[in-house]
OpenMM code with the backbone's topology and positions (N, CA, C; nanometers):
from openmm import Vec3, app, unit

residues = "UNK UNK UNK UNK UNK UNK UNK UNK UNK UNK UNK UNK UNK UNK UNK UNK UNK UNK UNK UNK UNK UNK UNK UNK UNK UNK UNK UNK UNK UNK UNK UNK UNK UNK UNK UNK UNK UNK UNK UNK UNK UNK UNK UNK UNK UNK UNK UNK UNK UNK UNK UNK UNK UNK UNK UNK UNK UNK UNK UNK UNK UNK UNK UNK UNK UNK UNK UNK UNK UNK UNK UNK UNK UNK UNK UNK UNK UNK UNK UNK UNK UNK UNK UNK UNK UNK UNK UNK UNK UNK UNK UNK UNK UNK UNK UNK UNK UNK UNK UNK UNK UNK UNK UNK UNK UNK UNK UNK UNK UNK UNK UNK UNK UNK UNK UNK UNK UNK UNK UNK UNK UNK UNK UNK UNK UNK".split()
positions = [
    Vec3(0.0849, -0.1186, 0.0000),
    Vec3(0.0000, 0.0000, 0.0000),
    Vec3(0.0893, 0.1247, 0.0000),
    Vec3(0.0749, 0.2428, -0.0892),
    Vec3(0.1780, 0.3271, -0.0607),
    Vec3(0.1332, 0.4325, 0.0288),
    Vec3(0.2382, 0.4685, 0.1013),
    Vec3(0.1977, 0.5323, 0.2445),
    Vec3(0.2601, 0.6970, 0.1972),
    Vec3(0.2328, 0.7152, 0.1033),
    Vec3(0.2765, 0.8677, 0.0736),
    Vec3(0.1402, 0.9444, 0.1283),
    Vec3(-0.0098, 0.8676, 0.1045),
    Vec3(-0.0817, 0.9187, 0.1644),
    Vec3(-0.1556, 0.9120, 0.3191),
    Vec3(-0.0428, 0.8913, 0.3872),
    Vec3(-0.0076, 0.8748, 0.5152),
    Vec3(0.0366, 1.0154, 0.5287),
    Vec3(0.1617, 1.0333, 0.4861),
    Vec3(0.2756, 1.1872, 0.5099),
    Vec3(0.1301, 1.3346, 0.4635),
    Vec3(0.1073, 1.2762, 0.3464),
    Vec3(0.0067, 1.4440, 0.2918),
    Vec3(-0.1206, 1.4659, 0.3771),
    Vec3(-0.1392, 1.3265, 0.4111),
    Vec3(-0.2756, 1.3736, 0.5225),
    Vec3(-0.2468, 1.4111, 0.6853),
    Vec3(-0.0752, 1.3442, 0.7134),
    Vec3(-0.0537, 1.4049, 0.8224),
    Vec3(-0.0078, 1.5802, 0.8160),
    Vec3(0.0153, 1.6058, 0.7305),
    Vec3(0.1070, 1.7307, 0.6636),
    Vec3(-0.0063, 1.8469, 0.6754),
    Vec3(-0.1491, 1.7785, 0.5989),
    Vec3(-0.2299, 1.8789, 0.5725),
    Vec3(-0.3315, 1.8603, 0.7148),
    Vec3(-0.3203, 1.7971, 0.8180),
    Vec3(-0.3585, 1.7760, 0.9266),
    Vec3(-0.2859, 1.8699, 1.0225),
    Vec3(-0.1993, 1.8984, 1.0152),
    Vec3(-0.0578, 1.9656, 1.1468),
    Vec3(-0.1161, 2.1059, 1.0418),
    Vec3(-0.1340, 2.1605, 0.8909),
    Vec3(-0.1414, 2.2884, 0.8455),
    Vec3(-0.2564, 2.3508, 0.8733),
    Vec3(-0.3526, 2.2391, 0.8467),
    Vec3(-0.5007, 2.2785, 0.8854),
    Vec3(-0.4807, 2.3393, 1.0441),
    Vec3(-0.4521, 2.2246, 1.1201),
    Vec3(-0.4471, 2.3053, 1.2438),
    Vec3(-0.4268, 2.4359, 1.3081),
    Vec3(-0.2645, 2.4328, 1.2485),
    Vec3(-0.2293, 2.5601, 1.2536),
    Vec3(-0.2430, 2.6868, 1.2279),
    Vec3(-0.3097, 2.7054, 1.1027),
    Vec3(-0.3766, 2.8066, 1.0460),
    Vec3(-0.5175, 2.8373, 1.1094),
    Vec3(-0.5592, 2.7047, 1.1463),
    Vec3(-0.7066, 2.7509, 1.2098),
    Vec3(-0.7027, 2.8348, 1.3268),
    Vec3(-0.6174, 2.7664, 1.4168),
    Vec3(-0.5712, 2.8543, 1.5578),
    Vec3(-0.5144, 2.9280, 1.5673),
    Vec3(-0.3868, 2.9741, 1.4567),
    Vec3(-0.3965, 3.1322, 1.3970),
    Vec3(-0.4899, 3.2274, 1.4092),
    Vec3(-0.6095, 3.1982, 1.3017),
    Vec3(-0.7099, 3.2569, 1.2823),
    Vec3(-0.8266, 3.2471, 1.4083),
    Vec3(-0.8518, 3.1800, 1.4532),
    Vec3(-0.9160, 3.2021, 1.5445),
    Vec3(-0.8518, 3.2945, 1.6437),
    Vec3(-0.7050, 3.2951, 1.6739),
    Vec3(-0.6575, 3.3576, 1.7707),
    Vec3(-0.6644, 3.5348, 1.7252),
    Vec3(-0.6257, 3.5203, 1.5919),
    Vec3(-0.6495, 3.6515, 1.5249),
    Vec3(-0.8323, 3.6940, 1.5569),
    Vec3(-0.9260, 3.6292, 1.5417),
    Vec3(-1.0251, 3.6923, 1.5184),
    Vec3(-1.0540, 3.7481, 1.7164),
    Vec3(-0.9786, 3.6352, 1.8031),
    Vec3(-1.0234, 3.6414, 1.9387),
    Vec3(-0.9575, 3.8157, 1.9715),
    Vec3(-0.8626, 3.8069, 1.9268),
    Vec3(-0.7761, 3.9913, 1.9241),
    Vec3(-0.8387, 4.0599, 1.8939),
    Vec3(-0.8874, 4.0666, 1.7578),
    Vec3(-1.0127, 4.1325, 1.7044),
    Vec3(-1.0874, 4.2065, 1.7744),
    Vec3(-1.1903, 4.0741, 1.8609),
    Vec3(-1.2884, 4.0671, 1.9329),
    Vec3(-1.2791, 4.1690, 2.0400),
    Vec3(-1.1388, 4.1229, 2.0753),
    Vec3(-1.1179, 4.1975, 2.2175),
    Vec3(-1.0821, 4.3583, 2.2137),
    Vec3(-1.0231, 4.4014, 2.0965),
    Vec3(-1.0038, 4.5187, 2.0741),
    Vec3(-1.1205, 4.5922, 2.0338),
    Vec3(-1.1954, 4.5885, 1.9792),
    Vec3(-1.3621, 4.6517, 1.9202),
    Vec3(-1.4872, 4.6135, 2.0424),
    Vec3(-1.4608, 4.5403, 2.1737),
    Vec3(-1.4901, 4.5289, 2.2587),
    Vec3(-1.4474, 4.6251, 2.3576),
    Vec3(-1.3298, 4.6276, 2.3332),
    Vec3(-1.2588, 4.6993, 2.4473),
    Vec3(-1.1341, 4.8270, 2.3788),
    Vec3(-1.2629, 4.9214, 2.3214),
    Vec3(-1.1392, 5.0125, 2.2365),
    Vec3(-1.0366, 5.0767, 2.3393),
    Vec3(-1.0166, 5.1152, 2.4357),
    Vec3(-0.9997, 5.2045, 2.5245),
    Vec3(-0.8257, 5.1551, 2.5137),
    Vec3(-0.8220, 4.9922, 2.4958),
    Vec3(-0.6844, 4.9400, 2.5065),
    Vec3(-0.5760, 4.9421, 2.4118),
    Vec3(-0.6299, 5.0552, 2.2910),
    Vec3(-0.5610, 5.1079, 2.2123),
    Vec3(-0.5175, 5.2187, 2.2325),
    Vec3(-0.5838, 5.2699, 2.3106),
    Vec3(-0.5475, 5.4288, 2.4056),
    Vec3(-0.5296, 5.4668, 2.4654),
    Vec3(-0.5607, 5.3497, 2.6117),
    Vec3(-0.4858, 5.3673, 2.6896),
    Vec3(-0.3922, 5.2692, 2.7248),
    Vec3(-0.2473, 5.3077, 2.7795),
    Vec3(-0.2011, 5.2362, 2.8488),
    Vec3(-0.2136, 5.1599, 2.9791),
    Vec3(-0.2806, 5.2604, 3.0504),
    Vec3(-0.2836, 5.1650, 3.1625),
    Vec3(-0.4008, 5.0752, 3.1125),
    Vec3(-0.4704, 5.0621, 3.0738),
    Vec3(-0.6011, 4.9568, 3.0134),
    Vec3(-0.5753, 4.8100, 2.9769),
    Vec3(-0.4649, 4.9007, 2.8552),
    Vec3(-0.3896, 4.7689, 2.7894),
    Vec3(-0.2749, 4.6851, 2.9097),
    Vec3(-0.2753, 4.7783, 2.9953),
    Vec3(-0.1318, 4.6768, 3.0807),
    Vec3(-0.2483, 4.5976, 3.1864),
    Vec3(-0.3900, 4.6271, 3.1918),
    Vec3(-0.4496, 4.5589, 3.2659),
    Vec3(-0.4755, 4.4481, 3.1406),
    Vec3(-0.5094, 4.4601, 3.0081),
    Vec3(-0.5148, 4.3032, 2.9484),
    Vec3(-0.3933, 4.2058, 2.9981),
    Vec3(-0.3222, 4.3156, 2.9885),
    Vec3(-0.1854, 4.1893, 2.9526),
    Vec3(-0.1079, 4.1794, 3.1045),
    Vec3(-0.1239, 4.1795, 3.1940),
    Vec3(-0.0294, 4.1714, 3.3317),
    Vec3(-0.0971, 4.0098, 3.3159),
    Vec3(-0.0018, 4.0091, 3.4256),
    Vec3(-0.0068, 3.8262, 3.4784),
    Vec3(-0.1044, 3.8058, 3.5884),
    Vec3(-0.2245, 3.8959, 3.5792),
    Vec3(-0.2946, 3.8289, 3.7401),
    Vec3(-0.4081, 3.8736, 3.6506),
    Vec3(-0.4511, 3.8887, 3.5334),
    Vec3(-0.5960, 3.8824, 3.4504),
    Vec3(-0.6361, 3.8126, 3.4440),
    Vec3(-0.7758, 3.8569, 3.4360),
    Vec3(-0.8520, 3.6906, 3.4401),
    Vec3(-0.8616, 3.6616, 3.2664),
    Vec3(-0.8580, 3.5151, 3.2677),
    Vec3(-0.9374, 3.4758, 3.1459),
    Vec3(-0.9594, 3.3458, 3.2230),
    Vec3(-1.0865, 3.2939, 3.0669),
    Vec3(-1.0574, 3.1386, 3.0853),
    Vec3(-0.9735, 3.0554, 3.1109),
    Vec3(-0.9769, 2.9717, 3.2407),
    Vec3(-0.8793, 2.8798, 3.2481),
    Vec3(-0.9674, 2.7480, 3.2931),
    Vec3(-1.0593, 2.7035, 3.2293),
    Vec3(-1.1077, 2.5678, 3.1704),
    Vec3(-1.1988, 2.5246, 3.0565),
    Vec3(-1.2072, 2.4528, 2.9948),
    Vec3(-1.2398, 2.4207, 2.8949),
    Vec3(-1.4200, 2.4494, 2.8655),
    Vec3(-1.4652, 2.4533, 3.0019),
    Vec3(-1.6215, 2.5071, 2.9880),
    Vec3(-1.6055, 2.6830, 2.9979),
    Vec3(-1.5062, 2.7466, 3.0849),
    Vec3(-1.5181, 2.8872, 3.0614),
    Vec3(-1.4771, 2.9465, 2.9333),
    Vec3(-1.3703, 2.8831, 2.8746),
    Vec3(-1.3677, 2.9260, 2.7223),
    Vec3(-1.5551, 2.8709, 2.6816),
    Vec3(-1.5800, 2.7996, 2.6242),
    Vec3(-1.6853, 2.7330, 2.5812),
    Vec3(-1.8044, 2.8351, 2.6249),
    Vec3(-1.8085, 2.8837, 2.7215),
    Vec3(-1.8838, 3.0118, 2.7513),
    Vec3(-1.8656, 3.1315, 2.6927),
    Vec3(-1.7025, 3.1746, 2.6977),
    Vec3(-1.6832, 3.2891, 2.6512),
    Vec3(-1.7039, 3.2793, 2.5229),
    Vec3(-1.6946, 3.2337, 2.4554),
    Vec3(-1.7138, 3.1588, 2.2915),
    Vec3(-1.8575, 3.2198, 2.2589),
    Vec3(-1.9353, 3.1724, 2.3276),
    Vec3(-2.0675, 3.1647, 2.3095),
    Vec3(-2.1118, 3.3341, 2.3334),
    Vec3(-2.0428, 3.4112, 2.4374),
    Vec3(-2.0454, 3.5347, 2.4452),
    Vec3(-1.9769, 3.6220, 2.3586),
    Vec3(-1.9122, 3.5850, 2.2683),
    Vec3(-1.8194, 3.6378, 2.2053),
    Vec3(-1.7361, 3.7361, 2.2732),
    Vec3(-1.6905, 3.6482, 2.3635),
    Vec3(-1.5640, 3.7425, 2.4429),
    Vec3(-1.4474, 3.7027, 2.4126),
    Vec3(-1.3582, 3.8272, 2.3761),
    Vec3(-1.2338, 3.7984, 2.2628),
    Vec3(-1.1673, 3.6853, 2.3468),
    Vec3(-1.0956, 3.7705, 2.4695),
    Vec3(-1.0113, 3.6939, 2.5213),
    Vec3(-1.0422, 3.5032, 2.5289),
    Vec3(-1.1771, 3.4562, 2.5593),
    Vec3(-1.2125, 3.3527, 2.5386),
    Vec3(-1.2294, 3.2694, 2.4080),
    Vec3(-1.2238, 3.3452, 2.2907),
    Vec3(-1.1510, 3.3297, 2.1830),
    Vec3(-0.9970, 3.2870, 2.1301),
    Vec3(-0.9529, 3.3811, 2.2012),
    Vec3(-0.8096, 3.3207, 2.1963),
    Vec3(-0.7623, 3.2689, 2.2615),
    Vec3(-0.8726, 3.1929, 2.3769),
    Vec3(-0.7789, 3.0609, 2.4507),
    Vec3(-0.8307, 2.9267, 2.4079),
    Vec3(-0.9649, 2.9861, 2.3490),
    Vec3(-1.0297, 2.8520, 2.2006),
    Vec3(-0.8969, 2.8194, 2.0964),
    Vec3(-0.8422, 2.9323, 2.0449),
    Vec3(-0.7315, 2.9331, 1.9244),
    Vec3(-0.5751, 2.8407, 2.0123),
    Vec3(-0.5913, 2.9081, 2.1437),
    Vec3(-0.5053, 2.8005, 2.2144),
    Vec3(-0.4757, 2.6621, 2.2022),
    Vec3(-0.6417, 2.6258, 2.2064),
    Vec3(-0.6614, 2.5310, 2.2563),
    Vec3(-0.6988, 2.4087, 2.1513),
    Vec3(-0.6847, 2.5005, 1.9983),
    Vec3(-0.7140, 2.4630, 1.9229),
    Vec3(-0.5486, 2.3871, 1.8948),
    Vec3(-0.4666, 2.4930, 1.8982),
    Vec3(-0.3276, 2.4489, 1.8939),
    Vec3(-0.2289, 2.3408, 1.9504),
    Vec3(-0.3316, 2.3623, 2.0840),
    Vec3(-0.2152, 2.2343, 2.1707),
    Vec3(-0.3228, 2.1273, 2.0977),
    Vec3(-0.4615, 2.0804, 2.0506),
    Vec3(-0.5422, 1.9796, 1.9846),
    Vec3(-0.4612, 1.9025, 1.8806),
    Vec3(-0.3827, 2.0334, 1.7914),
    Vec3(-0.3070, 1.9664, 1.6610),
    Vec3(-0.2470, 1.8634, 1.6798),
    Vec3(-0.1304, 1.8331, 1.7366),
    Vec3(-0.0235, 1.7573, 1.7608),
    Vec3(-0.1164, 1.6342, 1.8256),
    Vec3(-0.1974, 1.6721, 1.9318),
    Vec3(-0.2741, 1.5116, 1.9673),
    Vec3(-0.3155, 1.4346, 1.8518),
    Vec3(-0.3974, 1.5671, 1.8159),
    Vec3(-0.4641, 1.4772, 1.6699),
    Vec3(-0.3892, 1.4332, 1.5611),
    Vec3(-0.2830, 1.4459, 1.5182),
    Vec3(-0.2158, 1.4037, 1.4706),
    Vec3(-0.1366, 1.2597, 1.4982),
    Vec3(-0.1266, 1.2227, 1.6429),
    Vec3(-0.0945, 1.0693, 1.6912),
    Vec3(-0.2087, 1.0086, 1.6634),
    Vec3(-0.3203, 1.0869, 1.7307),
    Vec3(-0.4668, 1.0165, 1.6975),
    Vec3(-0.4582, 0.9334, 1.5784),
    Vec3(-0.4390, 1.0402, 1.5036),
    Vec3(-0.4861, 1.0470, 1.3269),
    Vec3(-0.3552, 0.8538, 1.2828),
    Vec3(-0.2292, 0.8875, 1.3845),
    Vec3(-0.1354, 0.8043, 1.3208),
    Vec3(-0.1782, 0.6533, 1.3644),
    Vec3(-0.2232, 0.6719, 1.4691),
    Vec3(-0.2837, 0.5364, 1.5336),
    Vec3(-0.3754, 0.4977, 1.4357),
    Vec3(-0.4806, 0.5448, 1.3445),
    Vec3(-0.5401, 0.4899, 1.2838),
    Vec3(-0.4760, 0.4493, 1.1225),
    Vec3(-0.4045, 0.5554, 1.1159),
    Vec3(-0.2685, 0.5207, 0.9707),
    Vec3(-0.2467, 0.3877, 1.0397),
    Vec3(-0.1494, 0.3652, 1.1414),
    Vec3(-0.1207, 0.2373, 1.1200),
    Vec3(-0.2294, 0.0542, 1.1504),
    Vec3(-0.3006, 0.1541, 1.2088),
    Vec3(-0.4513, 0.0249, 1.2047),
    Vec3(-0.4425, -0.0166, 1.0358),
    Vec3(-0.4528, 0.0851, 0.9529),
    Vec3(-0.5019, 0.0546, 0.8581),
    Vec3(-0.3642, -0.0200, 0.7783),
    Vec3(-0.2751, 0.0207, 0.7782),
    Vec3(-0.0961, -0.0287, 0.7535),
    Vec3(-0.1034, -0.1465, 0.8131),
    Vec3(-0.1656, -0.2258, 0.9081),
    Vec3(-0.1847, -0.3298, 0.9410),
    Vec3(-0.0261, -0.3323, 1.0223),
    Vec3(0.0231, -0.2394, 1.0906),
    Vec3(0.1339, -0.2367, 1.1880),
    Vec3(0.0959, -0.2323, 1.2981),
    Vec3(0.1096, -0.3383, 1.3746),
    Vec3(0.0576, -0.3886, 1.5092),
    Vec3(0.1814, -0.3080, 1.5915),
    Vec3(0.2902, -0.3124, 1.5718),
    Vec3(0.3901, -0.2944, 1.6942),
    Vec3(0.3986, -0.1373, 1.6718),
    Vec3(0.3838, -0.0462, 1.5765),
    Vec3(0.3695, 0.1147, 1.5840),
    Vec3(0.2098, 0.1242, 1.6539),
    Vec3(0.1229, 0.0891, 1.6187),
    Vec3(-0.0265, 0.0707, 1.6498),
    Vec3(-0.0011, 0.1178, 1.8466),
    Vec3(0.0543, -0.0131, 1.8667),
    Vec3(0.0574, -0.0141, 2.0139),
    Vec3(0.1640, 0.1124, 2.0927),
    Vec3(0.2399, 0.0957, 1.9994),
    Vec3(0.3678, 0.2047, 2.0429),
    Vec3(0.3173, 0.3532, 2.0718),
    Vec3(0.1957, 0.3581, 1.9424),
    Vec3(0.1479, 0.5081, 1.8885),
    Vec3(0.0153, 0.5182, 2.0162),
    Vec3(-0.0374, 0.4249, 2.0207),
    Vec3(-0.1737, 0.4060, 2.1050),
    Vec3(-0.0734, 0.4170, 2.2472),
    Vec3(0.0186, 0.4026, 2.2793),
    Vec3(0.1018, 0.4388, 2.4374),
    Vec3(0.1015, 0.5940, 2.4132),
    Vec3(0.1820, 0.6332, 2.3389),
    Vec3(0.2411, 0.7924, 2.3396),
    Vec3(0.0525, 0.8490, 2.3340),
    Vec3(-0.0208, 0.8016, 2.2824),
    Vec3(-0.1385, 0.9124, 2.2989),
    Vec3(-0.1672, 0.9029, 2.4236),
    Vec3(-0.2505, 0.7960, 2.5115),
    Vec3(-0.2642, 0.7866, 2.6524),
    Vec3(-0.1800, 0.8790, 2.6950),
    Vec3(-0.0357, 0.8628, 2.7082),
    Vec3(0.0313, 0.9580, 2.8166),
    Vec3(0.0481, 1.0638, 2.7612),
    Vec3(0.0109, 1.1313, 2.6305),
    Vec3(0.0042, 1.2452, 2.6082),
    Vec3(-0.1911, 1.2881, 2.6725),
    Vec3(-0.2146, 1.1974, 2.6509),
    Vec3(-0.4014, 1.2515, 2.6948),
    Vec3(-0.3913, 1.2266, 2.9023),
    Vec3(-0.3108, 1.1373, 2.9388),
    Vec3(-0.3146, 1.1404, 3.0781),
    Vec3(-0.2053, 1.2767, 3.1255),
    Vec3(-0.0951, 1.3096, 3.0640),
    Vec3(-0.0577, 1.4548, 3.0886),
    Vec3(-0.1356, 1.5841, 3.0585),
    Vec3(-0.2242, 1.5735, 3.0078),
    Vec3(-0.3170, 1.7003, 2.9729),
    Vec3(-0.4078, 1.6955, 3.0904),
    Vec3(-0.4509, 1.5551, 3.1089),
    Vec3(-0.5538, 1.5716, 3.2232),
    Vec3(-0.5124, 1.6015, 3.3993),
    Vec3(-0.3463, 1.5217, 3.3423),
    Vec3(-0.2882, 1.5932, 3.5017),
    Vec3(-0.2685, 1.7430, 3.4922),
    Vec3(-0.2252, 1.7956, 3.3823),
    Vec3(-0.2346, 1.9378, 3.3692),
    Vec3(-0.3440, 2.0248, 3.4028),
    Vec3(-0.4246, 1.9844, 3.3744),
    Vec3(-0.6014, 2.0603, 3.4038),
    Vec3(-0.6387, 2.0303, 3.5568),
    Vec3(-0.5907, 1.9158, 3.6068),
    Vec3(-0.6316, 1.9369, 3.7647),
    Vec3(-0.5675, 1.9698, 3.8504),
] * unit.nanometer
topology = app.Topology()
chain = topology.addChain("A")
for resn in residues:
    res = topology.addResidue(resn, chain)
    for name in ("N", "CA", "C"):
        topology.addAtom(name, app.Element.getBySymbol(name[0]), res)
């Protein structure tokens, strides 16, 4: 079976990604600036977006809210979140390349690295 279309669907899988969470992150900026003009004018405004003790979303239902509100900043932790998704999905995606490659010993190898990439995300979140 030739596995060239293995490489172009992982290729256009990792581009898709990337560009999407680009753009989403771009539109979440957007959002937040035509929401919040003031942070183009003022400084102290803008140093309240950006200091280290602001709030945003920090779980996967408060983005999912802010989303729904169209609140920028919750936008661009969707585009985040869209980003760290790529690379999973992409083992995802390989685990089933090799189901279908009929490679049992990458299969299992690839099906390990996702678990402990999906059990480090979940130790991360709690």
């Amino acid at each position: 079976m030739n596995k060239e279309w293995v490489d172009t669907a992982i290729s256009t899988l990792l581009r898709v990604g990337v560009i999407s969470s680009v753009t989403v992150i771009a539109i979440g900026l957007v959002m937040t600036f035509v929401h919040h003009p003031e942070y183009v004018t003022s400084a102290q405004s803008l140093h309240e977006l950006t200091e280290a003790r602001a709030q945003y979303p920090n779980h996967v239902l408060g983005v999912i809210d802010g989303v729904r509100e169209l609140r920028g900043q919750a936008i661009v932790m969707a585009g985040l979140l869209l980003l760290i998704a790529t690379p999973i999905a992409r083992v995802a995606f390989s685990v089933i390349a090799f189901i279908v490659e009929r490679d049992r010993v990458y299969v299992c190898i690839t099906i390990l690295v996702l678990a402990l990439l999906l059990a480090s995300l979940a130790a991360g979140a709690a």
